[in-house]
C-alpha positions as CSV (number, residue, x, y, z in Angstrom):
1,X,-23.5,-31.6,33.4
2,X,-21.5,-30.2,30.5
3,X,-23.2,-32.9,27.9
4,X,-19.3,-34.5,27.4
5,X,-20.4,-37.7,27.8
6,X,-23.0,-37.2,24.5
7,X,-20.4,-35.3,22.7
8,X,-20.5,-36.8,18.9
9,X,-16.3,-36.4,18.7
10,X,-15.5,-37.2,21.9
11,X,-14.0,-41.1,20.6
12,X,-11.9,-39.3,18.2
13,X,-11.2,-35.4,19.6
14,X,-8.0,-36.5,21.1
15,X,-6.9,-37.0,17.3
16,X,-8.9,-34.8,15.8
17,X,-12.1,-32.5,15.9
18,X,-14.7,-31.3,12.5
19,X,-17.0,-28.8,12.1
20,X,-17.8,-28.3,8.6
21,X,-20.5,-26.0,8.6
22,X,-18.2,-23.5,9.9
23,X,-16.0,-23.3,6.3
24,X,-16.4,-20.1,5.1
25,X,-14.6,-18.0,2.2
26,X,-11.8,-17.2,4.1
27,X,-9.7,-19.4,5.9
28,X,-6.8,-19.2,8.3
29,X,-3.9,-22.6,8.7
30,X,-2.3,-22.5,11.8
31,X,-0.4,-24.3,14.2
32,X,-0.5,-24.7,17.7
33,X,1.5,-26.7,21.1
34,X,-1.6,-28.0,23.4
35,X,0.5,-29.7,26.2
36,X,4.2,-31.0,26.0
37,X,5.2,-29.5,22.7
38,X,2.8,-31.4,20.8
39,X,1.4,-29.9,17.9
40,X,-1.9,-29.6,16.2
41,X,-2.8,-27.9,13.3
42,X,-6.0,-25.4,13.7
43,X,-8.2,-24.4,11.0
44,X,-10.3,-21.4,11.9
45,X,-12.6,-18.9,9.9
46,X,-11.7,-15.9,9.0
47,X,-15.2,-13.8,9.1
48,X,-16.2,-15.2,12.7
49,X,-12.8,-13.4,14.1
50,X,-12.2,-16.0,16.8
51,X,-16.0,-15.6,18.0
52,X,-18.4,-18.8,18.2
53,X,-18.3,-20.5,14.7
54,X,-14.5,-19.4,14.0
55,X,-13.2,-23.0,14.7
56,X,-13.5,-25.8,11.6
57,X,-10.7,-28.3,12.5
58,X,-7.9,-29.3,14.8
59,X,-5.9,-32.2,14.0
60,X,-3.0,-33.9,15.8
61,X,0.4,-33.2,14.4
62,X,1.2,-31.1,11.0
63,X,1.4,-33.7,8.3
64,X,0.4,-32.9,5.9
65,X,-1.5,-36.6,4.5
66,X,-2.7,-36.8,7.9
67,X,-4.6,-32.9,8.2
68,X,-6.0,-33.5,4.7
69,X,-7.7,-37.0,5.7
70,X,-9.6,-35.4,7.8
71,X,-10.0,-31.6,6.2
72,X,-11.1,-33.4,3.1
73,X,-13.9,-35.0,5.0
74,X,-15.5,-31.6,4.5
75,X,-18.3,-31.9,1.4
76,X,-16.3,-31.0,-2.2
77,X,-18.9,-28.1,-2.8
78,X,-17.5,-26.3,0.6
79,X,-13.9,-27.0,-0.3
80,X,-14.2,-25.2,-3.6
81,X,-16.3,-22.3,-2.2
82,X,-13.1,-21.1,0.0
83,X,-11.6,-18.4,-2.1
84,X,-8.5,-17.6,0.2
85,X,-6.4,-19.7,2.9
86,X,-3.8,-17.3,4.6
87,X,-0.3,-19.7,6.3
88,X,3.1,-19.1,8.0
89,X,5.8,-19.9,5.9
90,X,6.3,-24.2,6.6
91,X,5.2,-26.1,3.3
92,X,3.1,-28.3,4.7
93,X,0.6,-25.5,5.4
94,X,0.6,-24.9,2.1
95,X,0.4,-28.2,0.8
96,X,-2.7,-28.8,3.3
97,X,-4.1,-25.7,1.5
98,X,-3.2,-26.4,-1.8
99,X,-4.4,-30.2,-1.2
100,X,-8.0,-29.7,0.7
101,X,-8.8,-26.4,-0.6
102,X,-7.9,-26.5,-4.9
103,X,-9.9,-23.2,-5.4
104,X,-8.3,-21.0,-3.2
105,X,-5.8,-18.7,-3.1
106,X,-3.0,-19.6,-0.9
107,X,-1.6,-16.1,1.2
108,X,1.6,-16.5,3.0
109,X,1.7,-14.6,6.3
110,X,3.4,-11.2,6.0
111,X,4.1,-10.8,9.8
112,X,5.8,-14.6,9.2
113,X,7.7,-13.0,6.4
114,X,9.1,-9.7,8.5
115,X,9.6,-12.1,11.1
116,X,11.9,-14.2,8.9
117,X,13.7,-10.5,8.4
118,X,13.8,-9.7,11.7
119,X,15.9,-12.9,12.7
120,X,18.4,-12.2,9.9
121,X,19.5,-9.0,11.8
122,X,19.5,-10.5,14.9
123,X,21.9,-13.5,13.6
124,X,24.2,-10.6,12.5
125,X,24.0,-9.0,16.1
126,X,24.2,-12.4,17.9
127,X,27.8,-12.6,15.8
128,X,28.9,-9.3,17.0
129,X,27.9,-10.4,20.7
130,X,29.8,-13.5,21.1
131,X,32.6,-11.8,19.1
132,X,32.8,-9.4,22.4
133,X,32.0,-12.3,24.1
134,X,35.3,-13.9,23.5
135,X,37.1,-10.5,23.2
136,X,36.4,-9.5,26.8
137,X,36.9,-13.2,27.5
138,X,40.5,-13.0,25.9
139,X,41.2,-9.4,27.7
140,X,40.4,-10.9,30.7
141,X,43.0,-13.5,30.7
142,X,45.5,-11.2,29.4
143,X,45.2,-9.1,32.6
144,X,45.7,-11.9,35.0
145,X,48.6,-12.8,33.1
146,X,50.2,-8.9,33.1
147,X,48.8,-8.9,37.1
148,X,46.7,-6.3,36.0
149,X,42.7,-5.8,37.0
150,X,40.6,-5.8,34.2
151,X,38.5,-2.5,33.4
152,X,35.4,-3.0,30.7
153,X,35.2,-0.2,28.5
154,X,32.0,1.9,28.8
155,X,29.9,4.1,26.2
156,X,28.0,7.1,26.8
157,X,25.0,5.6,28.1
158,X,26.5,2.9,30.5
159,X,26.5,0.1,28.7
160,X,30.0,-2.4,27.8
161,X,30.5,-3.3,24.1
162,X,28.7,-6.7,25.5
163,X,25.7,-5.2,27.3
164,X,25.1,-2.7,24.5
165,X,24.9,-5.6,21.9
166,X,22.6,-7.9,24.2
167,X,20.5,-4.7,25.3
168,X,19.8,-3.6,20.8
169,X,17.7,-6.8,20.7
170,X,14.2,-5.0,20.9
171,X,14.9,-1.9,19.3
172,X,16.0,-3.6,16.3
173,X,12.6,-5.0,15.7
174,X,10.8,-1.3,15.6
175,X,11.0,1.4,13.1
176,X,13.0,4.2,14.8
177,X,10.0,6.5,15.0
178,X,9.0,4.0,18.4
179,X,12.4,4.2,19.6
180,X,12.1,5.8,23.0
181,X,15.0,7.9,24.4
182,X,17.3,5.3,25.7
183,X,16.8,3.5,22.7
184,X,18.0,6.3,20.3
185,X,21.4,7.0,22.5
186,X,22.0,2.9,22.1
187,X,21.0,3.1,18.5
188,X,23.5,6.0,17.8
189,X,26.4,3.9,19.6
190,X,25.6,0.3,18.2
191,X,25.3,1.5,14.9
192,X,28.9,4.4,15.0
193,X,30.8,1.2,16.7
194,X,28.7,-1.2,14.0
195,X,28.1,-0.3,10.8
196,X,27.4,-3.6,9.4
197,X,24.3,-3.9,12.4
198,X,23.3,-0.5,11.1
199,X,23.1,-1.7,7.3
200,X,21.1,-4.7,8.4
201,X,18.7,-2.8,10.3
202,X,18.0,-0.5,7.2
203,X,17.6,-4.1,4.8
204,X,14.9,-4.8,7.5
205,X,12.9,-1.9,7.7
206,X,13.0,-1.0,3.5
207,X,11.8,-4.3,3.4
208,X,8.7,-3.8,6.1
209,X,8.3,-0.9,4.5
210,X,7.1,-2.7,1.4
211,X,4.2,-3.8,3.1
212,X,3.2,-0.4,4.0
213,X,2.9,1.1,0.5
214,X,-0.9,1.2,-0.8
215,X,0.5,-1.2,-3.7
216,X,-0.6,-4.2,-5.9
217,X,1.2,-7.3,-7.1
218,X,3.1,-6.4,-9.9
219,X,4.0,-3.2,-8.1
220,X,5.4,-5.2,-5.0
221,X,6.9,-7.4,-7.1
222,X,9.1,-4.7,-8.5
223,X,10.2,-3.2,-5.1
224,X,10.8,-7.0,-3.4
225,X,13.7,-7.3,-6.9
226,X,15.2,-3.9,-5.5
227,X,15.5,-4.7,-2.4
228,X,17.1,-8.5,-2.9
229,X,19.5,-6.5,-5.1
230,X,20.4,-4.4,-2.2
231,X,20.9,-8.1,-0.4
232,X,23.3,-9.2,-2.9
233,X,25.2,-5.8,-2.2
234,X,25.7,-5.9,1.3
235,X,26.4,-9.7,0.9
236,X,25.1,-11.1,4.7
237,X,24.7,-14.5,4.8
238,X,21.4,-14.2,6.8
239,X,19.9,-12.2,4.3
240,X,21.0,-14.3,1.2
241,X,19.3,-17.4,3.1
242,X,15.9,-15.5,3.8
243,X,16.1,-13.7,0.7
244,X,16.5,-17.0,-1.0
245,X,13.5,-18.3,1.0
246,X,11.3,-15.2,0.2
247,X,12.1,-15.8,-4.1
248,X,10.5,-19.6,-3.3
249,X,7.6,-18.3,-1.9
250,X,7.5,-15.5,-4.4
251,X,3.6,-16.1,-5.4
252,X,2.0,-16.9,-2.3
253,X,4.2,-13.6,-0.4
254,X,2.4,-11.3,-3.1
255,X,-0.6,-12.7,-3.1
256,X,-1.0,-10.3,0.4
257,X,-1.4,-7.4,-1.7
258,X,-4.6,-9.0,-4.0
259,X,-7.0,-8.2,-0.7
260,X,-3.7,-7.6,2.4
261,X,-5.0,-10.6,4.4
262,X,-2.9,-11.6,6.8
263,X,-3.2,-14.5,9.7
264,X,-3.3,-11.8,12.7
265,X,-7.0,-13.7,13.4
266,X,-5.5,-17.2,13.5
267,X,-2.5,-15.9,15.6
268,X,-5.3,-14.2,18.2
269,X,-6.9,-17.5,18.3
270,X,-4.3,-19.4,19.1
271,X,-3.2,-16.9,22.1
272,X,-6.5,-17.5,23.1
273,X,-6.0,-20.9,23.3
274,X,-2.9,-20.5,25.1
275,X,-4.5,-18.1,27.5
276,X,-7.2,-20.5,28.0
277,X,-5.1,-23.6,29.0
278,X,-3.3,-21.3,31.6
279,X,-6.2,-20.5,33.5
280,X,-6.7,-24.7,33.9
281,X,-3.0,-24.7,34.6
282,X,-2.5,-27.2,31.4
283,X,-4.2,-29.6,29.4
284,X,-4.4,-32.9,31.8
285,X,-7.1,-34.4,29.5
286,X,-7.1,-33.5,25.9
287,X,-10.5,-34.8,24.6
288,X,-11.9,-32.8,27.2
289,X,-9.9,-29.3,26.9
290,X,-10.9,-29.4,22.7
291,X,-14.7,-30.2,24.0
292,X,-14.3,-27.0,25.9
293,X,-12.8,-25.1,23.1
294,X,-15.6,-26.3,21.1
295,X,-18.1,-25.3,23.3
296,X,-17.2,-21.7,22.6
297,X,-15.3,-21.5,19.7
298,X,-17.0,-24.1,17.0
């Protein structure tokens, strides 16, 4: 009824799935788990914004000789057409870029970039919270030994040093402006009993904030070398190693601000994806789940 028998891919979808007549100026690289962790890497259109005719290829795994074998089976004249491919940060997504697409102009994710940010202060918080961890753990001990019963101490706003450093996680990630009420009473404690968590959070948001500036390359280029000399001030290991990662890839981060694409459409398609294999509880036969997805996507 559904025409899968007849389906031209179906020997091969389990592997990997073509549709070349979908390439378009703009690409997106992404990857994404189908059933038990296993990857694919998803090639999508830009311009179609996850409507029919956004999907050009899905390919088991994320190697990068194995993705261009088949991406490259795409005629030369549509390869060199693409003007811009927009990845996360792995190199392999840029090597498959660089490799099936030599014309284009290879964008690195700026929500992968924050991201990257975003972890360094939570590494620094994460320290802090098994440092109380073990402190309480410690004081705990120390009043079984003295017969004594061990009291927590509490803040303002209810929380133990513990609780208020597992509770920052989400604020942490938002500007202050989105802080709601709660938030701000935890944010003025973490950051009076933690300066260091405060200084981090600042690093994180001067550095989002670079995004936000109506700016071009040579401008962002200047304020990314002020804020890594901020990093090598305050000296946290997390930022040294993402800062470090940022200076590799210096030319494909600023390539954002040439035309600020980003790879919020490849993202969407992939949580449609996800949302999709939910409603069948899984993906129980994978030629036939991509056959759907083709159906309505390619």
């Amino acid at each position: 009824m559904s025409d899968y028998n007849e389906w031209e891919q179906r020997h091969h979808a389990e592997d990997w799935i073509l549709y070349p007549d979908n390439v378009d100026s703009h690409l997106c690289l992404d990857e994404i788990a189908l059933t038990d962790g296993e990857l694919y890497t998803v090639l999508t259109n830009a311009k179609s914004r996850c409507q029919k005719g956004s999907l050009v290829a899905m390919v088991k795994g994320i190697k990068s000789e194995d993705v261009c074998r088949v991406l490259n089976q795409i005629p030369e004249t549509r390869r060199i057409a693409v003007k811009e491919v927009s990845v996360d940060m792995a190199n392999s997504m840029e090597k498959i870029a660089r490799t099936s697409f030599p014309s284009a102009s290879i964008v690195t994710d700026r929500f992968h970039v924050a991201q990257l940010i975003s972890e360094a202060v939570q590494q620094i918080r994460i320290k802090f919270r098994w440092m109380a961890i073990e402190k309480e753990n410690q004081a705990i001990k120390d009043a079984k030994k003295s017969g004594e019963k061990y009291s927590a101490k509490i803040f303002e706003n209810g929380d133990s040093e513990k609780q208020l450093l597992a509770r920052s996680r989400y604020l942490l990630f938002k500007p202050s402006t989105k802080w709601t009420n709660s938030q701000k009473a935890r944010a003025d404690i973490l950051f009076r009993e933690f300066p260091e968590i405060e200084k981090a959070y600042e690093l994180s948001m001067s550095f989002r904030n670079i995004y936000e500036k109506p700016i071009k390359t040579e401008q962002a280029k200047e304020e990314f070398l002020k804020w890594t000399e901020k990093v090598k001030q305050y000296n946290f290991d997390s930022f040294i190693t993402a800062s470090n990662s940022i200076e590799n890839h210096q030319k494909t981060i600023l390539n954002f601000f040439t035309n600020r694409t980003t790879n919020a459409l490849a993202e969407s398609f992939n949580s449609k994806i996800k949302s999709f294999r939910a409603i069948f509880r899984g993906v129980k036969d994978v030629a036939f789940f991509l056959f759907r997805v083709s159906m309505i996507f390619a």
